[in-house]
N, C-alpha and C positions, 0 to 999 in steps of 0.2 A: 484720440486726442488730436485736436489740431494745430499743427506746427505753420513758419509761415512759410516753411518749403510745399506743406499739404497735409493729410489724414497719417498719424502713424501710430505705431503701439501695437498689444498682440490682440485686438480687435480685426487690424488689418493685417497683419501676418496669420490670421488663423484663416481669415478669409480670400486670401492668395491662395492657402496651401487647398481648401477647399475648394476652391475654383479649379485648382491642377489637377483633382481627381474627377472632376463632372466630364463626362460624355458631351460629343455636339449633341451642342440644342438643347442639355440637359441639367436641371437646379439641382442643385445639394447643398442644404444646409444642416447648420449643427442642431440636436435637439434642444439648445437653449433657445433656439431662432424658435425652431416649430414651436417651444411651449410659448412665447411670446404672441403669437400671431395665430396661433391654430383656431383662436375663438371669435376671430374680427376675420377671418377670409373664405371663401367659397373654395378649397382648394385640399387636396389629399394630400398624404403624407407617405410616401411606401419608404420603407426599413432598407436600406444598404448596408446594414453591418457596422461593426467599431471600425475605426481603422487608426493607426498611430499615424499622425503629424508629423513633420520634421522640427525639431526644436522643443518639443512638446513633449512630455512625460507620460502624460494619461492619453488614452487614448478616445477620439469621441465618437460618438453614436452619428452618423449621418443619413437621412433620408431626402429623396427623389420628390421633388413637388409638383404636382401631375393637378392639370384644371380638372372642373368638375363638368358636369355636362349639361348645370343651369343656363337658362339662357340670362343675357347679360345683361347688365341695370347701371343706375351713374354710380359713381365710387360714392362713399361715408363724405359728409362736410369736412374737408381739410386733407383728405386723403391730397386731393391735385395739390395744395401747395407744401404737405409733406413730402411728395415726388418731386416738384420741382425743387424743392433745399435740399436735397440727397444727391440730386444726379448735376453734380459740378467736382467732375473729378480731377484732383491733382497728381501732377508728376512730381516724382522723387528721383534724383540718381538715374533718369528714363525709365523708371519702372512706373504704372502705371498702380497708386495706392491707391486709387478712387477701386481698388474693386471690392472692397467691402460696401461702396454704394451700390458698383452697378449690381451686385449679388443683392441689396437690398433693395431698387429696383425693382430686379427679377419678379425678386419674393413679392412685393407688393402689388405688382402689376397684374397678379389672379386673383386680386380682391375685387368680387363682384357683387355678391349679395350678403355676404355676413358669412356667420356662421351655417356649416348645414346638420342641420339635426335628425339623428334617426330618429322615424316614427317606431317606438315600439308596440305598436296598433298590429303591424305590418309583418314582425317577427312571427315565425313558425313556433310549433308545440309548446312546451310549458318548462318550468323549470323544477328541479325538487331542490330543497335548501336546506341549512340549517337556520335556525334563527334562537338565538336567546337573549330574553331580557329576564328573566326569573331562572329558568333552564332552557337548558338546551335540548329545541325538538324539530322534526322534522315537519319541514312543510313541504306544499306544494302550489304552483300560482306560474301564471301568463307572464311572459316578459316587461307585459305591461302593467302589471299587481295586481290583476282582476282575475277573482276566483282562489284567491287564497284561501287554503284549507290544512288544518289540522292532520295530519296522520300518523303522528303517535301522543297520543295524552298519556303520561307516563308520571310517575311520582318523580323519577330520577332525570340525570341530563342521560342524554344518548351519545355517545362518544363517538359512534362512525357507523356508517350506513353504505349499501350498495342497491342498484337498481336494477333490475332483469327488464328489458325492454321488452321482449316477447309474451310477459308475459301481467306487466304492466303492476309489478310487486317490490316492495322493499325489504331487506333484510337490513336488522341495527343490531349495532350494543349499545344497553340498559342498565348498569347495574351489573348486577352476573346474569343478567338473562339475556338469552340471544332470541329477537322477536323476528316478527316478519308483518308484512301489511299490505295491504292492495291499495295501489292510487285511486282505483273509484270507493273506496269506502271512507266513508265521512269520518270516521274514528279510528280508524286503525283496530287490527286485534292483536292481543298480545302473545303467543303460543312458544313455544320451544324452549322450555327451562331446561338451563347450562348446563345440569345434571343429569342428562338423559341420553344414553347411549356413549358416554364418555369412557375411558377407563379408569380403574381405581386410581391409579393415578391423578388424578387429575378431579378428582368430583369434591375435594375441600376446595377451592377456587378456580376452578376453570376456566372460569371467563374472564378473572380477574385483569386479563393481559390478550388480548384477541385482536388479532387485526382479519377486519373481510375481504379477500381476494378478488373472487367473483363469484358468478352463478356459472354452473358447464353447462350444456349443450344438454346434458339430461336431467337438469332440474336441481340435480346437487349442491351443495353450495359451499367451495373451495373456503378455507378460512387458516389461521395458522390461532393454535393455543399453546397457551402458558399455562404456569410459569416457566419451571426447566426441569427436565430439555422439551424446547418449542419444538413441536411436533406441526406439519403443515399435514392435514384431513381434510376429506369429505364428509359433510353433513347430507344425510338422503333428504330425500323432498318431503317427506311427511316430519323430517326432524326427529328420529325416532334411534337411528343410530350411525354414527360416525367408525368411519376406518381412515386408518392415515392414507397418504396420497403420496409417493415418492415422484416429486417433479426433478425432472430430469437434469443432472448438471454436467458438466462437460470440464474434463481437467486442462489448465491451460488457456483458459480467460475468464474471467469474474462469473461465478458459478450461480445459476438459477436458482439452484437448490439453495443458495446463503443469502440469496439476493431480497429486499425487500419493494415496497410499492409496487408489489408484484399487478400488470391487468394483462388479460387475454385481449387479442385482438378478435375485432367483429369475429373473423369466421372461425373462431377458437383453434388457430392454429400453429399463434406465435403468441410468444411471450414479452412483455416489456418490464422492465425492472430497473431498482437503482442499486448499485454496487459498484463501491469503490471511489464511491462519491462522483460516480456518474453513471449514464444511463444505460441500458444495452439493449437488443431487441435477440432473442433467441425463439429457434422453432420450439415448439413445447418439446420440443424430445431431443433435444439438442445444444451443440455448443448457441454463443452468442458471440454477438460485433458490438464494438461500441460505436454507440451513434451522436451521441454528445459530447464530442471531442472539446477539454480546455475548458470545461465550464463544469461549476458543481450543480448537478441537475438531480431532480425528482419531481415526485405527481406526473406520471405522464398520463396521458388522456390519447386514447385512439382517435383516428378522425372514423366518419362511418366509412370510409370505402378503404379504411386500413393501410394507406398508402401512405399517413402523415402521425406525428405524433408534436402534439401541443405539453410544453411541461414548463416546470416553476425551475429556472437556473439564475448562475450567478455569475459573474465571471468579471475580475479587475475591479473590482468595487461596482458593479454596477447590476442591480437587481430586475430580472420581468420576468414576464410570459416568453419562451422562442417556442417556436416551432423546427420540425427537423422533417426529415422523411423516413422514412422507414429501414431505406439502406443506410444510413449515415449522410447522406448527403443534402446539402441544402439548409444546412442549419443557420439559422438568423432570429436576433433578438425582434418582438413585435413590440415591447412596452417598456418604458426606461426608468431604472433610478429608483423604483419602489419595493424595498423589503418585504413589503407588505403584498406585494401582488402574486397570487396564489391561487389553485387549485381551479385550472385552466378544466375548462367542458366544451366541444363542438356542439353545435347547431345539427339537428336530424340531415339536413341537406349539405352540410357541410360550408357553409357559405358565411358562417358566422361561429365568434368564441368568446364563450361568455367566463368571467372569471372573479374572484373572489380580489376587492382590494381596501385598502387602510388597516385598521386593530382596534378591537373595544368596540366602545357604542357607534367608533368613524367607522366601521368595517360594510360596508357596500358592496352589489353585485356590479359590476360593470359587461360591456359590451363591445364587439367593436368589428369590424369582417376581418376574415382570417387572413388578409395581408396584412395586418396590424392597422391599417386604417380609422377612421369615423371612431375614437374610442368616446364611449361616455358612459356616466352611470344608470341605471333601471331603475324606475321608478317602484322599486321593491323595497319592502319594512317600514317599521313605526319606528318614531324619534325615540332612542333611544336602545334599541336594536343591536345587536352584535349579526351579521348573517357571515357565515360559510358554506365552503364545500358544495358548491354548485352543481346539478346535473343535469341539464338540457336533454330530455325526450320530446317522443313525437308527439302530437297531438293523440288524445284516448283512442280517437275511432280509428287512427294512424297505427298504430303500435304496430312492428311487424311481427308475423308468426310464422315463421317460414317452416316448412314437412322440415322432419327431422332428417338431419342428412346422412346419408348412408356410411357403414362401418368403411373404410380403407381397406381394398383386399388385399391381403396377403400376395404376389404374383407370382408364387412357385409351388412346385409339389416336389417331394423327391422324389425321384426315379428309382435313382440306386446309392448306393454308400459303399465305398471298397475303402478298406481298414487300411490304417499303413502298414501295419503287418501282411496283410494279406498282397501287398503291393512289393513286399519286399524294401521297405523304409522304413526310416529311423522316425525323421520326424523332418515331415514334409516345411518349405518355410515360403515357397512363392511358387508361382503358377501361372501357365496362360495357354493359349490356344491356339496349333498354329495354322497356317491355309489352309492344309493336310489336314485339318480336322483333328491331329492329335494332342495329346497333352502331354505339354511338359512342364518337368520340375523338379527345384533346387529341394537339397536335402542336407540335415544339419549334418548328418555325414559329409563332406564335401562330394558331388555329384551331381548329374545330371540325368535324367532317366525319362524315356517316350514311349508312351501309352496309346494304345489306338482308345478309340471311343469305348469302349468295351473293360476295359481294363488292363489287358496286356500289354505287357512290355514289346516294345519296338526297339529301340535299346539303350544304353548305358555306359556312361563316361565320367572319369574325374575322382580327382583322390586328396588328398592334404599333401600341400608344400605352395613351394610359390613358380612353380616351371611351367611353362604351356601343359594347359589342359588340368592343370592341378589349380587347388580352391583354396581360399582360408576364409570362409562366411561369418567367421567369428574374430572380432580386431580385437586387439591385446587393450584389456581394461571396459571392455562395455561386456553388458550379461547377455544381451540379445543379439542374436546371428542373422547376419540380412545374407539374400543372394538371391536379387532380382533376376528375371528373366524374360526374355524379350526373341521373337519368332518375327523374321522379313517377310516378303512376297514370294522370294527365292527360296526360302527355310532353312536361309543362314538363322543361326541362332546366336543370343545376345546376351551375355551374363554379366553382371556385376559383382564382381572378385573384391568384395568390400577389405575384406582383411589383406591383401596386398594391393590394394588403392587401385584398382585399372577396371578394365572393361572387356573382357575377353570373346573372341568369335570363333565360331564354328561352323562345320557344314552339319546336314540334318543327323549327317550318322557320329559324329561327334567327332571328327578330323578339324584340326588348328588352326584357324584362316591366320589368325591376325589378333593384336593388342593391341589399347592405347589406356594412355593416364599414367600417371604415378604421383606418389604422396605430394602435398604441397598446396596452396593457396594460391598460384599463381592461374592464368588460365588455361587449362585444359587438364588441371593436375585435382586432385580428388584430395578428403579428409575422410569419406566415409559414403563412396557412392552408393545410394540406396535403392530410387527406383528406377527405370526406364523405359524405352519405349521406340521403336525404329518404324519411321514413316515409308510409304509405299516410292518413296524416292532412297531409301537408306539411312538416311541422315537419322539419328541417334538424339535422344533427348535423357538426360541425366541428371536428375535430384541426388545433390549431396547433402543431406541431412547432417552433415559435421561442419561443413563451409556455408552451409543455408543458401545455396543458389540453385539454379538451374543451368545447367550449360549446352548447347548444343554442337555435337559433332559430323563433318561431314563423313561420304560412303566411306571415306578411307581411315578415319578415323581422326581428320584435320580439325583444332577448335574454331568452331564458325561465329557463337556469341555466350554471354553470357550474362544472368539478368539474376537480381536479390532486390532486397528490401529498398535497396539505395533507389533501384529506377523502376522496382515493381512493388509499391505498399502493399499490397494484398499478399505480397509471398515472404511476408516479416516470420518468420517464425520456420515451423517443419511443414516442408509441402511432402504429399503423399501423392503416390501413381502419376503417372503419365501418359494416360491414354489419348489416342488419337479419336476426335469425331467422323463421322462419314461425310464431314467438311472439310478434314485435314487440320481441325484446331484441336488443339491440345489441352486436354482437360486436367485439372492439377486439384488435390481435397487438400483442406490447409486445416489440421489437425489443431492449430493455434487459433484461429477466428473466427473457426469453422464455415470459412468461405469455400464453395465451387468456383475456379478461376477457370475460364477459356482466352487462351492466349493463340496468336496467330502464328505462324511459320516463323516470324523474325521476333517472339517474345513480347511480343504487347498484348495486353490486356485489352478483349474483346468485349470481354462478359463477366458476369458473376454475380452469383446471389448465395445467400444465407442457406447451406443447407444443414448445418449441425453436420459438418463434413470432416471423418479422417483419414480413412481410404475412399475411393472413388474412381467407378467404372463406368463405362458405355456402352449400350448395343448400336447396333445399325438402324436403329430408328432414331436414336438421338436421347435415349433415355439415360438418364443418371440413375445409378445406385450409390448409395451412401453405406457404411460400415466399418468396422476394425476399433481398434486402440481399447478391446474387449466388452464394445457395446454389447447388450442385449436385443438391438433394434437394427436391421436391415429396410432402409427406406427408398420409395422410386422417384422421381421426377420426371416429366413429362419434358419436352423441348422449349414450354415455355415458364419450365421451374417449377411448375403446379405439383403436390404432393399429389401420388396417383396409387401407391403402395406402399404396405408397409408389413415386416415380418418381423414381432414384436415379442418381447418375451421366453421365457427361462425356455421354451421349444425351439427358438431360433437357432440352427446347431454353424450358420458360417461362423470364421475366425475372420475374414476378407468378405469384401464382395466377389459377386460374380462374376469369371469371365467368358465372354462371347463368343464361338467360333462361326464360320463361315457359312456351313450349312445345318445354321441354328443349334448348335451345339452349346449347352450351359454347364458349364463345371464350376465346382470352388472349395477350398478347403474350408474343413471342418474346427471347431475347438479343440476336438480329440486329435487331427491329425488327420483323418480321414479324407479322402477325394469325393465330394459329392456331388452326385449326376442329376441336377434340376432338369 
């Protein structure tokens, strides 16, 4: 509105507050601006996120206006004397409210040739859809609608379909029949009635209730069936007989196993899912993170190189397409304000996403590059059309087939196994390796006891009460007994006296150096110290799994810092081990989000990725193992995270992972208690 002081109103107050957040040099406007002008200017649009206003309730969508790289031409008839009525800015109070002009201005002044239009001539491989106007079938057709084909002529609608790129085949549901089809065949066939190889269970409706997961790596084809109890199976490749499939859940974050919109990523080696009314990304054998923080999210869509996930969320009233990355990071909305907008697909090259928008006969494919950019609709379907559920593959002669990839080895053999009986132990509870090459370890008897490589005892210390050199590994009211232990350079020894709250030290043959800690919240004082760890400087690192922090102590047992959830997110919950790398950073498995954290000398967060992590070790190559909280799965990492082994299944006999010693030495306890010689 204008007043005769100048421009005011919350046109211009939105448009201050938006100008306070732009970078030099750099335009942000609100998506009411972008929908106004997006179709009259030569100019992009990239996504900056919501953000809240001052004075403002809701919060608004703003994106970055970036020119395009046409060359330049005269403005639209009127454009010049629409710039010139704009840019006469007035003062108010000295504040300068022309800046809703100069921001419109801005905007105006990258209007060079019109609108710019994707050729979809230009677009890569092909799309598979749904379309119904009678029922609902599956097609397939160019981004540009040429070559549309038929691939299930069916009496019924088809309720949901998956695509195997490798091998350029569809699987649907029908009715109760679960079919399958090839993209080069003009008709589709029909083959794998619902009743075949099911269990009795399950063979009066089986398919009544069927969601399709994926295809695996061997051809099988992942599926979950009804009615109750939904059972998640593999279907063999010939369709002939199913066994269930226990996908792995992890207690202590929204569980894979309950999780639904279940997809494998490219190299079938993680999991994305919606639960809990948001998204998470988990190893297939393992815990998960959530990565769609603050939004209700589903349909996630891999990108091809696995590194991105495109999905349908929602968040403050406001409906699109985001995209995220794979660790959680980077999430931002691409499309605004459509309920409708839905069931997001990448591009083979990853350089475009195409996705599902409007309802009923309005429902269209659209298009747009995967920084939310250039959005428009394809010229896909007849008038009158419903289309969903989009899936962007390669071109036919494209399709990839990659050799099948090789099983995960196992990386261990056992050597030897000595009993705890045969050790002279009750029931062994921690463990580790020292310079010396030998092994020590706590025992639910209170004790300590040092073993050469071989088995024999070296010797023996420690009894119940709370006096030097005495234990109590079991704290009054919890069922499980901790009493970590921790071997220096010198082969002082390092125990964690959980049940009277301290940290006790010794020489190698078990004489009393020194204590520190006692009960309490404060710094340097414990709740339930659990694990540890002492660097080749002395300095003491300490997981209290009852206070949820980490503290570190110096040689003398002085509190040097101390880091939790407050100023390290990743260590919200129970961190496990405390190993040092052959960097000196400190490796920490987070039982709760099943993150590997590598943290430096003074507690900051270096690193970390997803490993379905609850204990975690290190060798001197920089390898991770993963184990405990009574997985069946001991898994390896390589130094640049890459899964490189795994030891899987009812044979797998650790309770922990493995520890390290000096001159290649691998020990680790056993489920039974036992000491086992990798």
């Amino acid at each position: 509105m204008e007043h005769r002081e100048g421009y005011v109103g919350s046109a211009v107050n939105i448009a201050a507050r938006v100008c306070a957040l732009a970078s030099a040099g750099e335009v942000l406007v609100t998506d009411t601006v972008r929908s106004l002008v997006r179709t009259s200017m030569d100019v992009r649009f990239v996504p900056r996120g919501r953000r809240h206003l001052k004075g403002i309730a809701e919060p608004f969508a703003l994106f970055a206006v970036t020119g395009s790289s046409t060359a330049e031409s005269a403005p639209r008839p009127g454009l010049s004397r629409l710039l010139a009525s704009l840019a006469r800015p007035r003062i108010v109070g000295g504040a300068m409210v022309g800046l809703a002009v100069v921001l419109a201005v801005a905007i105006l002044g990258f209007s060079l040739l019109g609108e710019r239009k994707i050729n979809p001539d230009t677009l890569p491989g092909q799309l598979v859809f749904v379309a119904k106007a009678q029922l609902r079938q599956v097609y397939v057709a160019r981004p540009n609608g040429a070559g549309r084909r038929l691939l299930t002529p069916l009496t019924d609608d088809v309720s949901e379909f998956i695509v195997r790129l490798d091998s350029g085949a569809i699987a649907y549901v029908s009715g109760d029949k679960l079919g399958s089809a090839g993209l080069s065949d003009v008709g589709g066939v029909t083959r794998w009635p619902g009743t075949w190889g099911l269990p009795d269970f399950y063979r009066a409706s089986a398919l009544v209730d069927v969601e399709l997961i994926a295809w695996l790596p061997s051809g099988e084809l992942l599926l979950e069936v009804g009615p109750s109890p939904r059972i998640k199976a593999k279907l063999a490749a010939n369709g002939e007989s199913i066994t269930p499939f226990e996908v792995p859940g992890c207690a202590g974050s929204a569980d894979s196993a309950l999780g639904t919109d279940l997809r494998i990523s490219p190299d079938g080696r993680s999991l994305a899912y919606r639960a809990a009314n948001s998204l998470w990304v988990a190893p297939i054998y393992g815990c998960g993170i959530q990565v769609a923080k603050g939004i209700n999210a589903s349909h996630p869509a891999w990108s091809p190189d696995g590194d991105r996930l495109a999905l349908q969320g929602q968040s403050a009233g406001s409906s699109g397409i985001w995209v995220v990355s794979a660790n959680g990071t980077g999430l931002h909305q691409l499309t605004m304000g459509s309920e409708d907008d839905a069931s997001p697909t990448w591009s083979p090259d990853g350089a475009w996403i195409a996705w599902k928008r409007g309802s009923g006969s309005a429902a269209r494919l659209w298009v747009m590059r995967a920084d939310g950019s250039d959005q428009q609709a394809l010229p896909i379907g007849d008038a009158g059309e419903e289309l969903d559920s989009p899936v962007w593959i390669p071109d036919a002669g494209r399709i990839p087939r990659p050799s099948p990839t090789p099983a995960v080895p196992n990386p261990f053999a056992v050597v030897a196994t000595y009993s705890a009986a045969s050790l002279g132990l009750d029931r062994p509870i921690a463990m580790t390796i020292g310079p010396d090459g030998h092994v020590y370890i706590t025992d639910i008897q209170p004790s300590v006891t040092v073993f050469d490589a071989f088995g024999s005892r070296i010797a023996h210390w420690g009894s119940q009460g709370a006096q030097h050199g005495e234990f109590n590994f079991l704290q009054s009211g919890r069922d499980e007994p901790h009493g970590s232990i921790a071997v220096d350079s010198s082969s002082r020894v390092y125990v964690s006296d959980s049940g009277n709250y301290r940290v006790q030290v010794f020489d190698r043959s078990g004489k009393f150096l020194r204590e520190f800690g006692t009960k309490g919240i404060k710094e340097g004082e414990f709740l339930w110290p659990f694990d540890l760890s002492v660097d080749a400087q002395g300095n003491t690192y300490v997981l209290d799994d009852g206070a949820r922090n980490l503290q570190k102590f110096s040689p003398n047992g002085s509190f040097i810092w101390r880091v939790d959830k407050s100023n390290l997110p990743d260590l919200v919950g129970h961190g496990h081990d405390a190993n040092l790398d052959s960097r000196g950073r400190l490796v920490v498995g987070n039982d709760d989000n099943g993150r590997v954290l590598y943290l430096d000398r003074d507690g900051h967060e270096v690193d970390s990725f997803n490993g379905g992590a609850c204990d975690a070790t290190v060798d001197s190559a920089g390898d991770v193992y993963v184990a405990g909280c009574g997985s069946d799965s001991l898994v390896m990492f390589d130094p640049a995270h890459r899964l490189i082994g795994r030891w899987q299944g009812p044979g797998m006999l650790l309770n922990l992972p493995p520890e390290f010693g000096p001159n290649g030495e691998i020990f680790a306890l056993g489920k039974d208690g036992s000491l086992i010689k990798l």
